[in-house]
C-alpha positions, 0 to 999 in steps of 0.5 A, spaced: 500 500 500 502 507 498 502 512 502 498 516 498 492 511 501 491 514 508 491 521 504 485 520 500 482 514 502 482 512 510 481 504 507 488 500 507 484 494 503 477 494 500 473 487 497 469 490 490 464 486 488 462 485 481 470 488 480 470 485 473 467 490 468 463 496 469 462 501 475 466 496 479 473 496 475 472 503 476 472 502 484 478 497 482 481 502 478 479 509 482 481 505 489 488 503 486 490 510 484 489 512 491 494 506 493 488 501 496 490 495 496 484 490 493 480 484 494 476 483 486 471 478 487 467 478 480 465 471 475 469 472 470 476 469 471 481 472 466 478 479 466 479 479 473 486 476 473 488 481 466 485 487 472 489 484 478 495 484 474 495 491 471 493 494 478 499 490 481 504 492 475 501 499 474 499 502 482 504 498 486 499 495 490 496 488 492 490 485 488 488 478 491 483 476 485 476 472 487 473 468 481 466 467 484 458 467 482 455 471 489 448 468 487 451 461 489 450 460 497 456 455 496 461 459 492 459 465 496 461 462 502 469 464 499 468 470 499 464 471 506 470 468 510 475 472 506 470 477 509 471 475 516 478 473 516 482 477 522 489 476 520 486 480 513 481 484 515 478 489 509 476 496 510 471 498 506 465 493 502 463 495 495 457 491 495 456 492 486 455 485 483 448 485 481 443 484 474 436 486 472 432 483 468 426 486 463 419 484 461 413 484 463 414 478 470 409 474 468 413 472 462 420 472 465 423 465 467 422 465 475 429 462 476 431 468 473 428 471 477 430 468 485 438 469 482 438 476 481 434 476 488 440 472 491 445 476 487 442 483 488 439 482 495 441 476 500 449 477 497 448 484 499 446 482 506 450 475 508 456 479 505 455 485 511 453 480 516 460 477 514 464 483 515 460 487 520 462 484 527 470 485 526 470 492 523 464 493 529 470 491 533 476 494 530 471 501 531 471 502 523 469 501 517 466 502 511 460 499 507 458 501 500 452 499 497 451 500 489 443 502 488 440 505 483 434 510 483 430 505 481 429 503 488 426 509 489 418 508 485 416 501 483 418 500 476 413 495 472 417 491 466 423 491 471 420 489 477 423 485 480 429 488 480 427 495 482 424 491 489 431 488 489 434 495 489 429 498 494 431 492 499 438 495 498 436 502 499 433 501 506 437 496 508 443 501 507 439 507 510 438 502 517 444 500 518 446 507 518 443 508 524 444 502 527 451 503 526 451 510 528 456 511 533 460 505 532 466 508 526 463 503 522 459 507 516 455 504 510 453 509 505 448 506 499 449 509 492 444 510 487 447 512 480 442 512 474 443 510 467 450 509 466 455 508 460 456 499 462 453 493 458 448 494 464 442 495 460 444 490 453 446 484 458 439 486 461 435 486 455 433 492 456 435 497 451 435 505 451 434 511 447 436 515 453 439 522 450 447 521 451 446 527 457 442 522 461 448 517 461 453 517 467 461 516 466 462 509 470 469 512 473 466 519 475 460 514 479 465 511 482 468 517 485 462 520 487 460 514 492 467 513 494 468 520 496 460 520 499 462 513 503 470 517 506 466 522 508 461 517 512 453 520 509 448 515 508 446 516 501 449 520 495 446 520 487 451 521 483 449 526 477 445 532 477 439 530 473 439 525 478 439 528 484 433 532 481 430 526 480 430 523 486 428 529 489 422 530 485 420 523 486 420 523 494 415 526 496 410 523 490 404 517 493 404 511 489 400 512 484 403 518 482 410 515 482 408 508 477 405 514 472 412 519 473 416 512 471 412 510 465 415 517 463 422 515 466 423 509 464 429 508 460 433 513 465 434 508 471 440 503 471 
């Protein structure tokens, strides 16, 4: 680890989830810069490796690569013991690894649907469990959970994934509060459309104008800096943080109406 590390990060070690491509190389990527040293968990192994090689040659710090498919209970169990292991503890948390689905629920494959629960909800949630005791004991401690705004309204023909978001949301708000006082913060990030595969992995193309696109690097930044700073919640983006503010205060009906409108500006 460089010096530089306790500079701009107070993290000597963070685990990235969903690390391979997207948002979380961009964690990987802005964290290395700042001399943190990483743990990258994410499914696809030669990407990982290609990216925890350059990282090490480039950054000069360690990367430790871990191949692993967070929707399996039993694959996930790795990283959770990487999690709690006392002789390397991890500083920081990204909870990023997710998917979405699209379709009206009905026609979508129930399968499919369980796995993008247990990868966006109960990964989220087992992974916290695993490295909340030791940062608890220790007195600090970040997490960061990768939301979107999607979880603020309900979102028909993304259904699932917009209540797998909320879950999120409120999850990170409350372990907020319960943690309140302890040096341990969990910060949830809500970006919205993001220039990843995202959407084309999804099946959930978009014609969005190219302003409301994000810069997967300049997402990562902004929660990063929001989780260094301890706040509960950042929206990285202007025209989201409108969004989301707009969104706020409107009843459910009003809300599926206002989506079926913005549909296509969510992640």
């Amino acid at each position: 680890m460089s010096q530089s590390a306790n500079r701009r990060f107070p993290w000597r070690t963070a685990l990235v989830t969903g690390a391979s491509s997207g948002i979380g190389e961009a964690f990987a990527r802005e964290l290395a810069s700042a001399g943190v040293d990483l743990v990258l968990v994410g499914r696809d192994a030669g990407r990982l490796g290609a990216l925890a090689d350059e990282l090490e040659r480039t950054r000069g710090i360690s990367v430790e690569p871990m191949a692993t498919d967070l929707s399996s209970p039993v694959a996930r169990s790795t990283v959770e013991k990487r999690l709690a292991d006392p002789d390397h503890p991890v500083d920081l948390l990204v909870n990023n690894a997710g998917f979405g689905t699209s379709g009206r629920f009905v026609d979508l494959p129930v399968a499919r649907e369980e796995q993008q629960i247990h990868l966006n909800v109960v990964a989220v949630m087992r992974l916290s469990a695993a490295v909340l005791p030791s940062m608890v004991e220790r007195g600090h401690g970040n997490i960061l959970n990768v939301g979107s705004v999607a979880g603020l309204y309900p979102t028909p023909d993304t259904a699932t994934y917009g209540a797998t978001k909320a879950f999120v949301c409120s999850f990170s708000d409350a372990l907020h509060e319960e943690l309140r006082g302890t040096g341990v913060v969990v910060t949830v990030s809500l970006p919205g459309l993001t220039r990843t595969r995202f959407h084309e992995r999804s099946g959930s193309p978009t014609t969005a104008p190219a302003a409301a696109w994000l810069d997967p690097a300049a997402v990562a930044r902004a929660s990063l800096e929001a989780a260094a700073a301890g706040r509960a919640r950042v929206v990285p983006g202007a025209l989201y943080r409108t969004v989301a503010a707009a969104i706020g205060p409107v009843p459910p009906g009003p809300r599926r109406w206002l989506y079926a409108r913005l549909r296509g500006l969510v992640r």
